[in-house]
Gaussian input, Z-matrix of N, CA and C with variables (Angstrom, degrees):
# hf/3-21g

backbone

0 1
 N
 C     1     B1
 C     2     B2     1     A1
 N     3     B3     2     A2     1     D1
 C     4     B4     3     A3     2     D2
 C     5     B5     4     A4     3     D3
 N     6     B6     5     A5     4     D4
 C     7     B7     6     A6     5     D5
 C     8     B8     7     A7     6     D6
 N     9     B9     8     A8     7     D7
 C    10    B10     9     A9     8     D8
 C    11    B11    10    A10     9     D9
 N    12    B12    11    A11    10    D10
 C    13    B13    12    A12    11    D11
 C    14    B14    13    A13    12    D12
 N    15    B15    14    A14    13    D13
 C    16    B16    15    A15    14    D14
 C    17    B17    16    A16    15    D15
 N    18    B18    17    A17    16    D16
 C    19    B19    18    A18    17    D17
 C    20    B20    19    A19    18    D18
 N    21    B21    20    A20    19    D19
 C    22    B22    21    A21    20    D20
 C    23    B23    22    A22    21    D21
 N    24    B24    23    A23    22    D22
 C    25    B25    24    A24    23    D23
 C    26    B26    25    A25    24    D24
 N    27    B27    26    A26    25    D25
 C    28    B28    27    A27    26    D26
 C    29    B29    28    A28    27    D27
 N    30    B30    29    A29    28    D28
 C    31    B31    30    A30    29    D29
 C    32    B32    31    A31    30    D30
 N    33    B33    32    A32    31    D31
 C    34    B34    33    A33    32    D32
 C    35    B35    34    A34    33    D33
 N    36    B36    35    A35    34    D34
 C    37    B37    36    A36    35    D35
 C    38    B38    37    A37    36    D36
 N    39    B39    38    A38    37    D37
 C    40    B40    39    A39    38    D38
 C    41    B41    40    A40    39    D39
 N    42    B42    41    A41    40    D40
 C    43    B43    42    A42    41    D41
 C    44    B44    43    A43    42    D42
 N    45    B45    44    A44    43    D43
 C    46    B46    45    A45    44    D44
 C    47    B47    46    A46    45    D45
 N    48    B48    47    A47    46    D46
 C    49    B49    48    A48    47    D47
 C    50    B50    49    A49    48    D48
 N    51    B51    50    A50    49    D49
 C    52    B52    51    A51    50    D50
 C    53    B53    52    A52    51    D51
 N    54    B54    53    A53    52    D52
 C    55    B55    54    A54    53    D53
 C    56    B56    55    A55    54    D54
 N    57    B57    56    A56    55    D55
 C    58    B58    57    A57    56    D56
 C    59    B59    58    A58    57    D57
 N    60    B60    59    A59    58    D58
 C    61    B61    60    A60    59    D59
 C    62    B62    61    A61    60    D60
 N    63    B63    62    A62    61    D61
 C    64    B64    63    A63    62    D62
 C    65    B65    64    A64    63    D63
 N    66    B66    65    A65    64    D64
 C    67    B67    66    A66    65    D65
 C    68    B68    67    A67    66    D66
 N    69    B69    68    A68    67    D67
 C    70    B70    69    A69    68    D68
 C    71    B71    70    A70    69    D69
 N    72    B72    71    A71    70    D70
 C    73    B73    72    A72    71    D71
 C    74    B74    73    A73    72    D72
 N    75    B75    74    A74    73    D73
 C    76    B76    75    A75    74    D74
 C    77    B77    76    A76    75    D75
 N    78    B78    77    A77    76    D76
 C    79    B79    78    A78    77    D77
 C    80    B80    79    A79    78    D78
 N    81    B81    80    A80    79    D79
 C    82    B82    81    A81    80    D80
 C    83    B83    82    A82    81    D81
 N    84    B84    83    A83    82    D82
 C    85    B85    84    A84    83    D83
 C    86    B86    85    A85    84    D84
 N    87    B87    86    A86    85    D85
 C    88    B88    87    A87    86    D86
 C    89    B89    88    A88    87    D87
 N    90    B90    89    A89    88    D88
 C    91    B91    90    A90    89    D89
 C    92    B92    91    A91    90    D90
 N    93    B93    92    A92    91    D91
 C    94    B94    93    A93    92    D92
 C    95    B95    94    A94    93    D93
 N    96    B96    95    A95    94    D94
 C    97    B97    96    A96    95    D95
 C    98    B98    97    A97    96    D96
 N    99    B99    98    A98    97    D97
 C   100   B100    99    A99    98    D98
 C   101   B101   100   A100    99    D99
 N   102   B102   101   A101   100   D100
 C   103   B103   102   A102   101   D101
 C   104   B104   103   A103   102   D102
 N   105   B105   104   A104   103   D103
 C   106   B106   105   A105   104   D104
 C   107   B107   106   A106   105   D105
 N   108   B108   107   A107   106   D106
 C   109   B109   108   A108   107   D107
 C   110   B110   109   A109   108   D108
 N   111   B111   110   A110   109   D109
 C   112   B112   111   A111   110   D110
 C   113   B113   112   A112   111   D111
 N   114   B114   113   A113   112   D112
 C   115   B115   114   A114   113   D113
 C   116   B116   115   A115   114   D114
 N   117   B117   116   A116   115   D115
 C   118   B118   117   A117   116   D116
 C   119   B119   118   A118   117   D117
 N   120   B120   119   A119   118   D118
 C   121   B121   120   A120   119   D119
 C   122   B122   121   A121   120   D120
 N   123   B123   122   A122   121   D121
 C   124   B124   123   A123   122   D122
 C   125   B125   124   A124   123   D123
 N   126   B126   125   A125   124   D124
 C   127   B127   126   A126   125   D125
 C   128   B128   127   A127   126   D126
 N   129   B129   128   A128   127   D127
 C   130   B130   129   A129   128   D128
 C   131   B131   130   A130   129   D129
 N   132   B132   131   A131   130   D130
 C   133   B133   132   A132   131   D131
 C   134   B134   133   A133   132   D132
 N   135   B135   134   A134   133   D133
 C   136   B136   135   A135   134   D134
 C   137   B137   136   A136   135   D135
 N   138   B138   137   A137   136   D136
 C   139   B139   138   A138   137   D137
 C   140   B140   139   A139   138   D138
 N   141   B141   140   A140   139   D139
 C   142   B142   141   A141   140   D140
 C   143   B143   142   A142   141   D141
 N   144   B144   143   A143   142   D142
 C   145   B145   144   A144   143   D143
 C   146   B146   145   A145   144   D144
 N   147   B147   146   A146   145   D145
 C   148   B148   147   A147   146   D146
 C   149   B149   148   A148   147   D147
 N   150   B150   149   A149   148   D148
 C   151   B151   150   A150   149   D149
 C   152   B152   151   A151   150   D150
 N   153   B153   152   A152   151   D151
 C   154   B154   153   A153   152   D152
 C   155   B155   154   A154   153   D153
 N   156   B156   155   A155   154   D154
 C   157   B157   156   A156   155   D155
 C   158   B158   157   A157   156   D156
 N   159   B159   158   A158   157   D157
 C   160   B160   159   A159   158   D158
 C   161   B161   160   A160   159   D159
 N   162   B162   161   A161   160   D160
 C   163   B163   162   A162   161   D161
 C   164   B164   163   A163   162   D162
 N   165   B165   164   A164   163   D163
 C   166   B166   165   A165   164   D164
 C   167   B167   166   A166   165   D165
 N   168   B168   167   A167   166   D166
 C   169   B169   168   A168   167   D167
 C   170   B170   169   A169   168   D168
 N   171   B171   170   A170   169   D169
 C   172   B172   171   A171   170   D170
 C   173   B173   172   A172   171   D171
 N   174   B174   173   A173   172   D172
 C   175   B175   174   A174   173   D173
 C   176   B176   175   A175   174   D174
 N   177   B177   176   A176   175   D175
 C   178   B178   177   A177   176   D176
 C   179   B179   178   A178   177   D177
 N   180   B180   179   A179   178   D178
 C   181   B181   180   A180   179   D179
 C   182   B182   181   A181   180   D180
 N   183   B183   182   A182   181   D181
 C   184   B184   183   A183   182   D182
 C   185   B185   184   A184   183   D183
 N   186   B186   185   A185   184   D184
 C   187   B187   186   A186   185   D185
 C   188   B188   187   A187   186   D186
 N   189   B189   188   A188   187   D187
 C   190   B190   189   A189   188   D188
 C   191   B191   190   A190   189   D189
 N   192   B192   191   A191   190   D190
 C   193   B193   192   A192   191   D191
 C   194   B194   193   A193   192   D192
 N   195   B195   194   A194   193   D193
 C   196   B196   195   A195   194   D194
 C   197   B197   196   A196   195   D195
 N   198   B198   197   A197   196   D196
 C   199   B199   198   A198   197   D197
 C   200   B200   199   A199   198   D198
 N   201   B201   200   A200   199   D199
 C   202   B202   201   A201   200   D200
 C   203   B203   202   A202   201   D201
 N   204   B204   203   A203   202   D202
 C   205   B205   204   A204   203   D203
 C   206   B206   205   A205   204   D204
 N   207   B207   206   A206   205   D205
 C   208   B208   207   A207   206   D206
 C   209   B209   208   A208   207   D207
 N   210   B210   209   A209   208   D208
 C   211   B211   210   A210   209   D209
 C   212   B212   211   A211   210   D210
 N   213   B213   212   A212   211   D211
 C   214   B214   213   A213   212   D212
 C   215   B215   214   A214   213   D213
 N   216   B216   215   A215   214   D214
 C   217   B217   216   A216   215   D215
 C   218   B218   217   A217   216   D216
 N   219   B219   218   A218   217   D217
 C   220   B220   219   A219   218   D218
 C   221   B221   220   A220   219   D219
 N   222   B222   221   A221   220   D220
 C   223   B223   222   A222   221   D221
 C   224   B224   223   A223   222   D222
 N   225   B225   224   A224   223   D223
 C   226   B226   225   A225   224   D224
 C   227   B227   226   A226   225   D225
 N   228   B228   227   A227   226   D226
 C   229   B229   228   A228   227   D227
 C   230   B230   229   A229   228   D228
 N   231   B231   230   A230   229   D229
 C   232   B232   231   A231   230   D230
 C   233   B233   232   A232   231   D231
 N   234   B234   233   A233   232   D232
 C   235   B235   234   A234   233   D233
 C   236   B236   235   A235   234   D234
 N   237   B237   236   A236   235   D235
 C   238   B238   237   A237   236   D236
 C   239   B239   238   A238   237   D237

   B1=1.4631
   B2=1.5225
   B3=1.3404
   B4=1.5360
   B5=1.0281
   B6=1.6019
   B7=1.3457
   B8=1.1961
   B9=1.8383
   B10=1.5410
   B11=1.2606
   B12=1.0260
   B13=1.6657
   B14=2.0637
   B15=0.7562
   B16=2.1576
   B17=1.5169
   B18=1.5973
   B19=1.2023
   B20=1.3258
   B21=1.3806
   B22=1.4982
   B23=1.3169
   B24=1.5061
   B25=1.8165
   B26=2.2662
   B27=0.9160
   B28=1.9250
   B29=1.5313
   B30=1.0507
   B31=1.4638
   B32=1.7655
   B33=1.0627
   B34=1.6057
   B35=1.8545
   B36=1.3210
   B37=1.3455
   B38=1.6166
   B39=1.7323
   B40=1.5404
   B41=1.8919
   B42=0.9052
   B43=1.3793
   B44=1.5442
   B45=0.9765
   B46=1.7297
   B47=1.5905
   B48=1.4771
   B49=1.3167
   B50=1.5208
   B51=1.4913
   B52=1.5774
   B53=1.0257
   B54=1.7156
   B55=1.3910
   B56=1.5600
   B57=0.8714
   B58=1.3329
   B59=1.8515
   B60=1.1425
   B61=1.2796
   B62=1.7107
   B63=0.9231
   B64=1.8226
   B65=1.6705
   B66=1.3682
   B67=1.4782
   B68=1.9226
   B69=1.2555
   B70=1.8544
   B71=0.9161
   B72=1.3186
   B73=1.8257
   B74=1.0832
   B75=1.5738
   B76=1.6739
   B77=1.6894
   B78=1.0481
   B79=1.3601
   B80=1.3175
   B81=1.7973
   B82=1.0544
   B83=1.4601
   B84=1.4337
   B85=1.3016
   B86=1.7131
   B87=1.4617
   B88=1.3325
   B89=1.4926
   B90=1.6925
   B91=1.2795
   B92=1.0098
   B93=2.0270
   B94=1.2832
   B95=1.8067
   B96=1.5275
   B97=1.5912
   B98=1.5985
   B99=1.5931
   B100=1.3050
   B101=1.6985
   B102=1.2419
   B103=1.1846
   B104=1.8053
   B105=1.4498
   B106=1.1625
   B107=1.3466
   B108=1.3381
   B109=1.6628
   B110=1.5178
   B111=1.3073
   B112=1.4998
   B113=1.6542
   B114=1.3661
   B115=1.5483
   B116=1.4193
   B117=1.6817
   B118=1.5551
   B119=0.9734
   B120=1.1800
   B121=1.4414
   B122=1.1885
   B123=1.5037
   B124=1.6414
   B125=2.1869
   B126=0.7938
   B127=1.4027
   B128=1.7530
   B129=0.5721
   B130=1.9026
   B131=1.1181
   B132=1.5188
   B133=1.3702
   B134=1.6126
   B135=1.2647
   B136=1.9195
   B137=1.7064
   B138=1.4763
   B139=1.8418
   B140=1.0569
   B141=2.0181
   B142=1.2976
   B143=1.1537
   B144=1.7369
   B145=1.7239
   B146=1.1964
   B147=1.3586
   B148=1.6370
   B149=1.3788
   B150=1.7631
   B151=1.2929
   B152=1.7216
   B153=1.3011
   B154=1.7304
   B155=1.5044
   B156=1.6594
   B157=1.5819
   B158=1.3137
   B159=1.4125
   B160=1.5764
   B161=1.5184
   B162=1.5188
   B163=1.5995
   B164=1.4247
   B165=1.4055
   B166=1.7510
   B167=1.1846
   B168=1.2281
   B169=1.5926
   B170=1.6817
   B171=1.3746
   B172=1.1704
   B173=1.8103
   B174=1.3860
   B175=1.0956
   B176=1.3109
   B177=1.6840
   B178=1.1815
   B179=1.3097
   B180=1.4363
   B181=1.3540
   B182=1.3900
   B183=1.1285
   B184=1.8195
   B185=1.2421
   B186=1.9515
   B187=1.2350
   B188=1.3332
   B189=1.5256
   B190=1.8275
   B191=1.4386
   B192=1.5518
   B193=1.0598
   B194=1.4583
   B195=1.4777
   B196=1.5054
   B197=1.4765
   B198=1.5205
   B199=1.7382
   B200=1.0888
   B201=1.7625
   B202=1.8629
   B203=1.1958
   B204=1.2870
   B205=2.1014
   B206=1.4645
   B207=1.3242
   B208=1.4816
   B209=1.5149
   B210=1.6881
   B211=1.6822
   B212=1.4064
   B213=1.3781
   B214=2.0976
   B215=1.3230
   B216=1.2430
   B217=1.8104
   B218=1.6275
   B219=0.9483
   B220=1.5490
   B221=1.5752
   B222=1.1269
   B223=1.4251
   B224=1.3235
   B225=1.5996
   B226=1.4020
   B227=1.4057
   B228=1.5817
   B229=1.2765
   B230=2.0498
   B231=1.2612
   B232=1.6427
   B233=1.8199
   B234=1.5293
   B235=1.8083
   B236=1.3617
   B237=1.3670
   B238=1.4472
   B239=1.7417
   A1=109.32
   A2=128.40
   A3=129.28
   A4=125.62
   A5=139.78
   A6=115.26
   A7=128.93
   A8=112.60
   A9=114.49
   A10=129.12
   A11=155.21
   A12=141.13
   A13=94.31
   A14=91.28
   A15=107.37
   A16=93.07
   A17=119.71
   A18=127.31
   A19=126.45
   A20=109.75
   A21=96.72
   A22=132.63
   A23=111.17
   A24=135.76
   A25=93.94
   A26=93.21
   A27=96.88
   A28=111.01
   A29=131.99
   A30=143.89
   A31=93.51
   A32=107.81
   A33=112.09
   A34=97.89
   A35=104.68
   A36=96.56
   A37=130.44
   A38=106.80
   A39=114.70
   A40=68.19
   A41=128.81
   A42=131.14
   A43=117.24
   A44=125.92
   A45=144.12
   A46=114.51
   A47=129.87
   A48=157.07
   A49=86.79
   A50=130.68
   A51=126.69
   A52=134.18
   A53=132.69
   A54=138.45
   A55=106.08
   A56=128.94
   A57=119.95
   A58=101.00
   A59=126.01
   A60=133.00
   A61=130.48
   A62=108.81
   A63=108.90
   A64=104.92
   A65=108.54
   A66=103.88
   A67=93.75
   A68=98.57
   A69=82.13
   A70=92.14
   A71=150.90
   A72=126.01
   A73=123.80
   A74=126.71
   A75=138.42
   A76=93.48
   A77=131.33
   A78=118.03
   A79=119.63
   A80=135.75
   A81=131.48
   A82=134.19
   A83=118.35
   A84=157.26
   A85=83.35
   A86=158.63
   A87=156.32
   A88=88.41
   A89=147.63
   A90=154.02
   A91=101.28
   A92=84.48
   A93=113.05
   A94=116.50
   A95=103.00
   A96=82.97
   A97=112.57
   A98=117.97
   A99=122.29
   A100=116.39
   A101=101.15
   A102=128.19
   A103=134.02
   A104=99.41
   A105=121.18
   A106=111.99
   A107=101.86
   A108=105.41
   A109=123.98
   A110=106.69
   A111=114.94
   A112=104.95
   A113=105.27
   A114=93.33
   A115=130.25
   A116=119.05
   A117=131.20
   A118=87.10
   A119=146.48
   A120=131.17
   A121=123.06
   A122=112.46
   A123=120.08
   A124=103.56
   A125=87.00
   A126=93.40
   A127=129.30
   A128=85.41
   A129=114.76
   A130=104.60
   A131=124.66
   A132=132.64
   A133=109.53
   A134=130.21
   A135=129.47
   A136=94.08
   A137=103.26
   A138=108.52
   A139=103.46
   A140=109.35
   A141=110.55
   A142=131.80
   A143=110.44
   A144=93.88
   A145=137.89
   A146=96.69
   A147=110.66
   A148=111.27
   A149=91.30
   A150=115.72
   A151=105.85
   A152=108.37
   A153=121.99
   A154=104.24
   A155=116.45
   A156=116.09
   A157=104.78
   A158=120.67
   A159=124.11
   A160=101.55
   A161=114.05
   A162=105.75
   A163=127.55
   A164=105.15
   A165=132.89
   A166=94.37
   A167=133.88
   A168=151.60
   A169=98.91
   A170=110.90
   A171=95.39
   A172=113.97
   A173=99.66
   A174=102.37
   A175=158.84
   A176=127.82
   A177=175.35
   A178=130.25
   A179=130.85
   A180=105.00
   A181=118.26
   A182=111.99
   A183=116.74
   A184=106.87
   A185=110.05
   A186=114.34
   A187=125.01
   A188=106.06
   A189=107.27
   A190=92.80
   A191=157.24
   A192=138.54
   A193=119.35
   A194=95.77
   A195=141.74
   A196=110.62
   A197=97.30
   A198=125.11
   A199=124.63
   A200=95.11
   A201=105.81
   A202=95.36
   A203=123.18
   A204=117.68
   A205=119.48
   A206=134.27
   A207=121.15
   A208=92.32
   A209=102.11
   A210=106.14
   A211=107.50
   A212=92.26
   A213=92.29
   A214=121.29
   A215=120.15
   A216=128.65
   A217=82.56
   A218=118.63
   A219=125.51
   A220=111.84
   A221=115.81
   A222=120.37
   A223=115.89
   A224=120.72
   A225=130.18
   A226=105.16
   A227=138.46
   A228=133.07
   A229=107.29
   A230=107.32
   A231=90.20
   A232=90.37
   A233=71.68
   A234=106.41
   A235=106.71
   A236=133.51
   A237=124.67
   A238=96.30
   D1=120.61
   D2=140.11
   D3=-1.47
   D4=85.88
   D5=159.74
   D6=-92.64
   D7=7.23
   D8=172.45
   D9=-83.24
   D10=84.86
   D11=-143.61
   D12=-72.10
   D13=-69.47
   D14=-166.58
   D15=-103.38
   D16=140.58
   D17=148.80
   D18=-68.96
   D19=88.64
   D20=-160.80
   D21=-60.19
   D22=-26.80
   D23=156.82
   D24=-30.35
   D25=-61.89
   D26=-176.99
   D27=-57.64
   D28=-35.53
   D29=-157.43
   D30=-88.33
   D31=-36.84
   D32=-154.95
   D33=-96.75
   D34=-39.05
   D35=171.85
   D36=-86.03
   D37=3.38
   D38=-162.89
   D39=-98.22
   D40=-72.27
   D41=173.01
   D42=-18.61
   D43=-69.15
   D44=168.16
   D45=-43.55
   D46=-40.32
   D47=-151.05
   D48=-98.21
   D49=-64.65
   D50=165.13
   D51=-62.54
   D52=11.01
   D53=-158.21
   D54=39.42
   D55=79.31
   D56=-175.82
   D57=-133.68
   D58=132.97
   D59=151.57
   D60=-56.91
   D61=140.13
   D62=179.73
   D63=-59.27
   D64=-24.03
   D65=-166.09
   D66=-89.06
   D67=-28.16
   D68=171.06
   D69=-77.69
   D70=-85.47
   D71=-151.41
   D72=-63.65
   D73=14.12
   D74=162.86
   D75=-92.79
   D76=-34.59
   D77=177.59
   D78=-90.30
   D79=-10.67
   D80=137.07
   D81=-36.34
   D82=-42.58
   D83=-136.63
   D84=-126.61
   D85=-23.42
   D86=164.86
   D87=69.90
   D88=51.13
   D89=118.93
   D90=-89.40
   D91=173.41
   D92=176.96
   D93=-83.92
   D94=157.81
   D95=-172.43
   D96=-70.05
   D97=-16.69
   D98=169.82
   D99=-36.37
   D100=-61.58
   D101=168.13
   D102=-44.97
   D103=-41.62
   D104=152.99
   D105=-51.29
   D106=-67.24
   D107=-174.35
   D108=-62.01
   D109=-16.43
   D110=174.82
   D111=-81.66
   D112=-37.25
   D113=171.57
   D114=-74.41
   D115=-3.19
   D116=-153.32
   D117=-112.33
   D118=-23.63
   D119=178.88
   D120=-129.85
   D121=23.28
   D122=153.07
   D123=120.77
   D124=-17.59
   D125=-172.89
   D126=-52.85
   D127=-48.94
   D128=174.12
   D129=-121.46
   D130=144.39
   D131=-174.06
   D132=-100.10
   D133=115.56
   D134=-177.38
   D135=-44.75
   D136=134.23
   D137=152.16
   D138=-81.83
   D139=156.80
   D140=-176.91
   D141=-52.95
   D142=-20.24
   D143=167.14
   D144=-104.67
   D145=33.10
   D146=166.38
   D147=-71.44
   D148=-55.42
   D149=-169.55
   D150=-46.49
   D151=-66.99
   D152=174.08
   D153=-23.94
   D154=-58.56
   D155=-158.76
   D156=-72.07
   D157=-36.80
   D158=-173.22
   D159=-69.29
   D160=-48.37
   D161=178.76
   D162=-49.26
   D163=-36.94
   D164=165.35
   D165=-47.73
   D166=-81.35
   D167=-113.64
   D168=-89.08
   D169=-46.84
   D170=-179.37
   D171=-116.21
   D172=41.64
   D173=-160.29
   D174=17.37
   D175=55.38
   D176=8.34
   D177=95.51
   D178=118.76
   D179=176.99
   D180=-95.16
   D181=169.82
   D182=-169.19
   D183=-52.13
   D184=-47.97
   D185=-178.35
   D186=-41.48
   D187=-48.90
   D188=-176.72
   D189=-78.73
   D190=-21.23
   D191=157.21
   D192=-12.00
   D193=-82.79
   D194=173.42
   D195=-20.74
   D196=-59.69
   D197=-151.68
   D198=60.48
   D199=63.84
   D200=167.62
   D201=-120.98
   D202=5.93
   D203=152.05
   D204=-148.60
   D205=-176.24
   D206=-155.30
   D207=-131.63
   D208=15.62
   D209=-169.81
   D210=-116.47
   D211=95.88
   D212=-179.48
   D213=-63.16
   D214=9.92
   D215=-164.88
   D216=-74.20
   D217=160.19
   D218=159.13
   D219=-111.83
   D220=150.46
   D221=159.55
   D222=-37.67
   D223=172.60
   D224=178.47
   D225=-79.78
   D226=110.42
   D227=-155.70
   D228=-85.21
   D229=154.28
   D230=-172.02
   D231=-78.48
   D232=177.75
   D233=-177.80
   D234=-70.35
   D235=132.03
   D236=172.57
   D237=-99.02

């Protein structure tokens, strides 16, 4: 069984790579940046719709989230 949910090494550098603060992607995400930070470096595990908004956000697929591929392209997303 998986016990890693998110690579957090990926999360922190897709983050880092945009100048972006933990407290902006805690306010994407409607947490605290505490909270953020507990999830970025292993502490707390992301719920799935964290995961969803970050995959959105930086446009990404869940999979390379995850790290069950090394290919951040995402699939063709459906039509809303």
């Amino acid at each position: 069984m998986r016990t890693e949910i998110l690579k957090y090494g990926r999360i922190r550098d897709l983050r880092n790579d945009r100048g972006l603060t933990q407290k902006d992607i805690a306010r994407v995400l409607h947490v605290s940046q505490n909270t953020y930070s507990q999830y970025e470096i292993g502490v707390s595990r992301y719920p799935l719709d964290a995961v969803i908004k970050l995959a959105e956000f930086y446009g990404v697929s869940i999979d390379y989230l995850v790290g069950l591929t090394d290919e951040p392209k995402p699939y063709p997303r459906k039509k809303k």
